[in-house]
C-alpha positions, -999 to +999 in steps of 0.1 A: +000+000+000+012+034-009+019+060+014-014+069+036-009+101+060-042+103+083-044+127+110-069+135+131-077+162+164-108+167+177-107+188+212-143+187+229-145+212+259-181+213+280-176+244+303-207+255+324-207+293+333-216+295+369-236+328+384-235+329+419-262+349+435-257+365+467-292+366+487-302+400+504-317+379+531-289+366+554-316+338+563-324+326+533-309+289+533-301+272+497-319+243+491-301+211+476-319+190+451-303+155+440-304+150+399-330+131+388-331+109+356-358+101+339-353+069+309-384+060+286-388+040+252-391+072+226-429+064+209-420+058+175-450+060+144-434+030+126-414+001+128-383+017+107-385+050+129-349+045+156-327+065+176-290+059+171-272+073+201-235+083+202-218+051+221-220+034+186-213+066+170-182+072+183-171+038+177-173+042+140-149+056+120-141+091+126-124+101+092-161+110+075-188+122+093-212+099+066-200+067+076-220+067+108-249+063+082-242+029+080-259+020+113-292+024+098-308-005+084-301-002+046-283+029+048-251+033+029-229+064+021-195+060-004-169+082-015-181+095-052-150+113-067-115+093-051-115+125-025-132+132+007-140+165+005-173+165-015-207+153-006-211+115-001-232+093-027-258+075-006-280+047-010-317+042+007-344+019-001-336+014-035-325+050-044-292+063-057-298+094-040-269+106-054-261+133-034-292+142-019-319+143-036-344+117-024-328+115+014-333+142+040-309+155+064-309+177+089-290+191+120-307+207+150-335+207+125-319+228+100-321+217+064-287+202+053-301+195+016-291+224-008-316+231-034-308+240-072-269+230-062-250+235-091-237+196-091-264+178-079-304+186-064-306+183-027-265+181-026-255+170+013-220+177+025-220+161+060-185+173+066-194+204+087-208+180+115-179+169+142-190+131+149-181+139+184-208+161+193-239+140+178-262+129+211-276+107+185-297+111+152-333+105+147-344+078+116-377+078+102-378+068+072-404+067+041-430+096+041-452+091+073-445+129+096-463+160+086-434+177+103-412+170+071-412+180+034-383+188+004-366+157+000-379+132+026-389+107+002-369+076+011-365+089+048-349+118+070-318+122+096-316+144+115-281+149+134-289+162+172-257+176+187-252+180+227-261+205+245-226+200+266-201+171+271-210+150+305-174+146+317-164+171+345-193+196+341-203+216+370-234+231+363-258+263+377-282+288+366-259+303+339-264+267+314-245+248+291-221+255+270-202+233+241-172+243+222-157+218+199-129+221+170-119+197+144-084+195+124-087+170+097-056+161+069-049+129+051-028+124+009-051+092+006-041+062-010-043+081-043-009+085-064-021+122-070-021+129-028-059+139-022-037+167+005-074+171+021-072+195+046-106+200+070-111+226+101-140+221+117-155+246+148-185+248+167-200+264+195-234+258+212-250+277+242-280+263+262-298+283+288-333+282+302-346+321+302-377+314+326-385+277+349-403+266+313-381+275+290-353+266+268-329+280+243-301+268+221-280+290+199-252+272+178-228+282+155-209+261+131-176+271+104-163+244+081-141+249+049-123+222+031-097+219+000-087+186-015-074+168-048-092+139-066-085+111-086-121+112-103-134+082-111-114+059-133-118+037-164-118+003-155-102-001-189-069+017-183-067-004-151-074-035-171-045-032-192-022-019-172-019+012-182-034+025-151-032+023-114-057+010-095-051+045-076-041+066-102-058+096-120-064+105-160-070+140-147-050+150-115-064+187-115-094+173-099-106+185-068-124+214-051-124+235-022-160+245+001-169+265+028-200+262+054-210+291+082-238+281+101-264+297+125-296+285+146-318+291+173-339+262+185-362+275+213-393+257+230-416+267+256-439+246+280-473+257+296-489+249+328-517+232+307-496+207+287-489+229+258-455+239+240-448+268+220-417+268+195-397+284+173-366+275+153-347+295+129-309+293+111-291+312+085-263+296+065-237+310+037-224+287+015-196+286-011-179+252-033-162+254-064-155+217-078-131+207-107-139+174-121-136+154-157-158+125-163-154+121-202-119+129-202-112+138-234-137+128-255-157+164-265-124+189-259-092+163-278-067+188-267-077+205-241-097+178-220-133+177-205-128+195-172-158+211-163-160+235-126-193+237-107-195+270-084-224+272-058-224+305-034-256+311-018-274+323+012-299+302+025-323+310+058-363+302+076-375+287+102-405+273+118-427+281+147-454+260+163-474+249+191-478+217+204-508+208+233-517+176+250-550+168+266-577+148+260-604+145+226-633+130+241-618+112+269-591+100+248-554+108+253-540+130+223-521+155+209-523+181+187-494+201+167-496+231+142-469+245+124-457+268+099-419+262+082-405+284+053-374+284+036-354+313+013-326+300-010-304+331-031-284+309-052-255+318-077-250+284-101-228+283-126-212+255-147-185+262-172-156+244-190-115+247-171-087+231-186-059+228-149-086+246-129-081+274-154-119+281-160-121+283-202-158+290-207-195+291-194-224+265-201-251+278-177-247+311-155-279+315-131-295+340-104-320+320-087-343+325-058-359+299-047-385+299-015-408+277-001-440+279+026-454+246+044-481+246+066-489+214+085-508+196+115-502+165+133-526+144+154-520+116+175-547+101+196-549+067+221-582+053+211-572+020+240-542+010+255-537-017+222-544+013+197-524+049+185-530+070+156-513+089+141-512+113+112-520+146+096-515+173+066-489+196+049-493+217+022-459+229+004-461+264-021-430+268-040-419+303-058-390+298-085-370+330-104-344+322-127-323+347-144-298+345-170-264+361-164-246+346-193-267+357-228-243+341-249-247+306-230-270+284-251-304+271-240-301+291-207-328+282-180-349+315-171-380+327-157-401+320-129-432+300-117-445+284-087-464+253-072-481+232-051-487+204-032-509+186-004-491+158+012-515+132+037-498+113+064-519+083+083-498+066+112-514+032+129-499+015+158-508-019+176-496-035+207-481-041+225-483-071+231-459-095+247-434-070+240-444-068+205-460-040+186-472-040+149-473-007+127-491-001+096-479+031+074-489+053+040-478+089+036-469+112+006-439+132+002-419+149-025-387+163-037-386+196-054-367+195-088-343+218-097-355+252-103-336+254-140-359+227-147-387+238-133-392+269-153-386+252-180-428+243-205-442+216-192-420+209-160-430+188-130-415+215-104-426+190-075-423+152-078-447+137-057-436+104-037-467+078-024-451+055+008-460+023+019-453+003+050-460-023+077-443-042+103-430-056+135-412-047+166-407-073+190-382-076+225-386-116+232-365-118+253-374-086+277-364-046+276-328-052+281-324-080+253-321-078+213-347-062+195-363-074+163-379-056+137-393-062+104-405-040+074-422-043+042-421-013+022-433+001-013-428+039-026-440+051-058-421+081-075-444+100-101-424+110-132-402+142-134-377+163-149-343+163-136-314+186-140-279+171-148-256+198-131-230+180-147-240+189-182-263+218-176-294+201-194-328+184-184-333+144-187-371+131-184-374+105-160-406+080-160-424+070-131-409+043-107-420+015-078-397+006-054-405-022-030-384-043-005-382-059+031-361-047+057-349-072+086-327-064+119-320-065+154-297-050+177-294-052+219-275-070+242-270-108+231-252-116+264-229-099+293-208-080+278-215-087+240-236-067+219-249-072+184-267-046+155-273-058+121-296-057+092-299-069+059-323-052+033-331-067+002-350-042-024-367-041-065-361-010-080-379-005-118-394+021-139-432+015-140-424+001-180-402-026-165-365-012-171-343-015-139-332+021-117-294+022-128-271+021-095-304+007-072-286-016-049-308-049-046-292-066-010-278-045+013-264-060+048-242-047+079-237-063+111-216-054+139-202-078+169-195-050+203-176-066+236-168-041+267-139-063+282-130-052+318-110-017+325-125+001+302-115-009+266-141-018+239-136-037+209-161-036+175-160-057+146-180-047+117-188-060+082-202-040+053-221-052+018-232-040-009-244-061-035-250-062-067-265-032-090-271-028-124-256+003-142-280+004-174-321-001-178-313-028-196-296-047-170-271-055-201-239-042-172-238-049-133-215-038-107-195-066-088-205-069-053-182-060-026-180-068+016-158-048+041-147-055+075-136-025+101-122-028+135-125-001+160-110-003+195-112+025+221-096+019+257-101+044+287-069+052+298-059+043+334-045+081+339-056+102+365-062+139+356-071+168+377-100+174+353-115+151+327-103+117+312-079+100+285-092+081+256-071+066+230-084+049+199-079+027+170-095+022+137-090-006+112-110+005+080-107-027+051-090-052+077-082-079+056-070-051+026-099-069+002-101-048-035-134-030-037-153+001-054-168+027-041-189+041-064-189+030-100-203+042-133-212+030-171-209+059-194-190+065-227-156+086-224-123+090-246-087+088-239-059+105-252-052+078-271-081+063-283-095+079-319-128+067-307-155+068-280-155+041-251-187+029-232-175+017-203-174+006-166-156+036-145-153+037-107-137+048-075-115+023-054-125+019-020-095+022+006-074-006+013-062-014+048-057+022+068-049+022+100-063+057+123-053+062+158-046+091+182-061+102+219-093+119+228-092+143+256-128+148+272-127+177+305 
């Protein structure tokens, strides 16, 4: 294996300011109250709804923030471009979601999805989250919450940072405050050295203004430069001509930055009500260099193409939430009101070294959206909860022009609608079993250069299906099963290809699949958390969804041995997908194993504790791709196009260790 520099430093501080009152009345005595904790089962509206909470997020991984993705059943995220510093490519219930497009995320409940990106709709870079602050995220997938809208088709995460770090807090009436900072750098395995450089910061402030109250303010500042190796013809590597690591193109890569703000703020009545109110505001900028066809349109120059983004984006929701009871029953009742401003700058154009050469598209666009919704859950008996509601979505798109000589340049403006009903049904439980039965709508908005284009499908409306089981046989503290049977039907729509600045027509689609798993204790010390998914992905004519993976599986095996070290062995697959309708070419199949290790060390400090870790990522150094591609692209020396497999290697054995100091 070539050279592989990884380097990781994460410092997490949890500092409480303390405000010490002094009481005009020398008699007043202070009153002591012991902390009390308070553990429930979090009601969930269907049996692929979890929690993931940060002891198995810290033992993944902690390289890219996406990887963490993996522990939700038929969840998986891959490298797209042979360098980290772009969004991931991710894979859900039978969707290449590309970058985005058909998976929500959020963090805090701010949208992570950026609309009309200039690569990709929806586009997701995870790499401003620090995996050491997640609490945990919150998985619910298919269409079933009126709470969510633009993109949760196949499902949603949402990433929910702490409010502080629980080692060596002391705490008062001034709250809690986080600080964190992240220094990432690694060359890769890559013969052109990715030199991917990340700085991560975050700060977070949670107070309680009145005995009801509470309010969270966070702040977040990411920005990233790296090289790529693109993805590679598997031709070149075939004959040797190649590297399995190497590059046709080594000007490839890009450099982003992320500045994040949001309030999240919640207040509870004396009657069982709660008011609140959430906004953010986020600047964004990524310019990416990439070349996918190599030299097959420019034979001199080369097919390099940049993608610039900068925008603004900001909104917010405000709502009120009250329980009580509807004719004796046990129920509550939410309304709410999100919106959403996006003031984009898009443009793709040609660059020969990074050198930009000349513009395909060049857009203004301001894009905004206004969703209205209400959720009701009610307890008709003990055996029986409903669940469901309404959202309405209004869209506004403007598109102008900024490059008149550019042909068949997107402009002009439009809007759109869209009711979305959500119906929730759970039984049980019984014997520690409960059964859920699901259907909801949801949507992804297109691009808004395709949606002002005649005829468009601005909103593509998604109709979810699901039922299933979750069952604890062998009591509360024992492994968990659960098992779903899903269908989701995609109405046809128009899609913009950032890469190429034009519009493709995409038909309607079914997806449909089962989704088994179960995690918990198995015994003592052992733990255990696996799935395996197994999906059918087709156009409604009968053509297969290029890149749909069929059988997805991960498992992982957990033992806490004595003085504090822990030990994880986990096993990725992907299996097999095919790259054409035709099913005519498939990708190989390909299985991972990881080993992560984290021991407490035995060192006594004045404040705080040691950690050191270990990470094993492709233990056994198996050969594997990433992402992978059919599509037709020329060399320099061939005098004729090539339609042909091109892909991403995955990383061979790498080894990540260092020490984690919590205070």
């Amino acid at each position: 294996m070539r050279r592989l520099l990884c380097f990781l430093s994460a410092v997490i501080m949890g500092l409480t300011f303390v405000e010490l009152v002094q009481a005009h009345d020398p008699d007043v005595r202070e009153l002591e109250i012991s902390e009390v904790s308070i553990i429930g089962e979090r009601p969930v509206a269907a049996s692929s709804q979890q929690f993931i909470p940060d002891k198995e997020i810290l033992l993944q991984p902690q390289g890219r923030p996406a990887q963490v993705l993996r522990l939700i059943p038929g969840f998986l995220a891959v490298e797209h471009s042979g360098g980290a510093g772009k969004a991931d490519q991710y894979f859900l219930r039978g969707f290449d979601a590309d970058h985005g497009t058909d998976v929500a995320f959020f963090a805090d409940g701010m949208p992570v999805n950026l609309r009309t990106h200039a690569h990709g709709q929806g586009y997701s870079d995870l790499n401003f989250i620090i995996p050491e602050t997640i609490e945990g995220l919150d998985v619910n997938k298919g269409a079933y919450l009126p709470e969510y809208g633009d993109f949760a088709t196949a499902g949603t995460v949402n990433f929910r940072t702490r409010q502080m770090v629980q080692e060596a807090v002391v705490q008062a009436t001034g709250g809690r405050t986080l600080f964190a900072a992240e220094g990432y750098y690694t060359n890769g395995p890559f013969q052109n050295d990715n030199r991917y450089f990340r700085s991560n910061l975050l700060g977070k402030m949670t107070t309680n203004l009145t005995g009801r109250d509470e309010l969270s303010l966070t702040g977040t500042f990411q920005k990233s430069q790296w090289n790529a190796s693109g993805e590679i013809p598997l031709r070149a590597v075939n004959d040797g001509t190649l590297d399995r690591f190497g590059a046709i193109d080594p000007s490839e890569g890009g450099k982003t930055l992320r500045s994040t703000a949001r309030l999240n703020y919640h207040y509870d009545t004396t009657s069982g009500g709660q008011f609140f109110a959430d906004a953010y505001v986020q600047y964004y900028r990524l310019d990416l260099f990439t070349n996918f066809t190599f030299f097959l349109n420019d034979p001199v120059n080369g097919d390099g193409i940049q993608q610039s983004d900068r925008r603004v984006m900001y909104g917010g929701d405000i709502g009120y939430k009250q329980r009580g009871e509807v004719l004796g029953l046990p129920s509550i009742g939410t309304i709410g009101f999100q919106t959403r401003v996006d003031n984009i700058h898009a443009r793709l154009g040609t660059q020969t070294k990074r050198t930009p050469t000349g513009a395909t598209t060049d857009s203004d666009v301001l894009e905004a959206s206004y969703a209205p919704f209400v959720k009701a859950e009610l307890q008709p008996t003990s055996w029986m909860r409903l669940a469901g509601g309404l959202r309405g979505e209004t869209f506004t798109f403007d598109v102008r022009n900024r490059c008149a000589a550019c042909a068949e340049q997107p402009a002009g403006r439009t809007s759109s609608a869209i009711v979305l009903p959500k119906m929730n049904l759970i039984l049980g439980p019984w014997a520690s079993t409960e059964f859920f039965a699901n259907y909801g709508e949801g949507y992804h908005s297109n691009d808004a250069r395709s949606a002002v284009a005649p005829g468009s499908s601005p909103l593509a409306r998604a109709k979810s299906y699901e039922v299933g089981v979750r069952s604890k046989p062998w009591g509360p503290e024992g492994v968990e099963l659960i098992a779903t049977l899903w269908r989701l039907d995609l109405k046809s729509e128009l899609v913009f290809v950032g890469d190429e600045g034009t519009t493709k027509i995409r038909g309607a689609s079914r997806r449909e699949g089962v989704e088994v798993a179960a995690r918990g204790q198995v015994w003592g010390p052992l733990y255990f958390n696996g799935s395996v998914t197994y999906t059918k992905a087709e156009f409604r004519n009968g053509d297969a969804i290029p890149l749909a993976p069929e059988v997805t599986a991960y498992g992982a095996l957990l033992l806490r041995w004595p003085e504090g070290l822990t030990s994880q062995l986990q096993v990725t697959y992907l299996g097999v997908r095919p790259l054409r309708e035709d099913r005519s070419v498939k990708s190989p199949s390909w299985i991972d194993f990881d080993l992560s290790e984290r021991y407490q060390l035995p060192i006594t400090l004045s404040h705080g504790r040691l950690e050191a870790f270990l990470f094993v990522q492709n233990l056994f150094n198996t050969e594997w791709e990433q992402a992978i591609f059919a599509f037709e692209s020329q060399l320099r020396n061939e005098t004729a196009p090539v339609n042909g497999i091109h892909f991403v290697p995955g990383n061979p054995r790498t080894f990540m260790g260092g020490v984690a100091w919590y205070f």
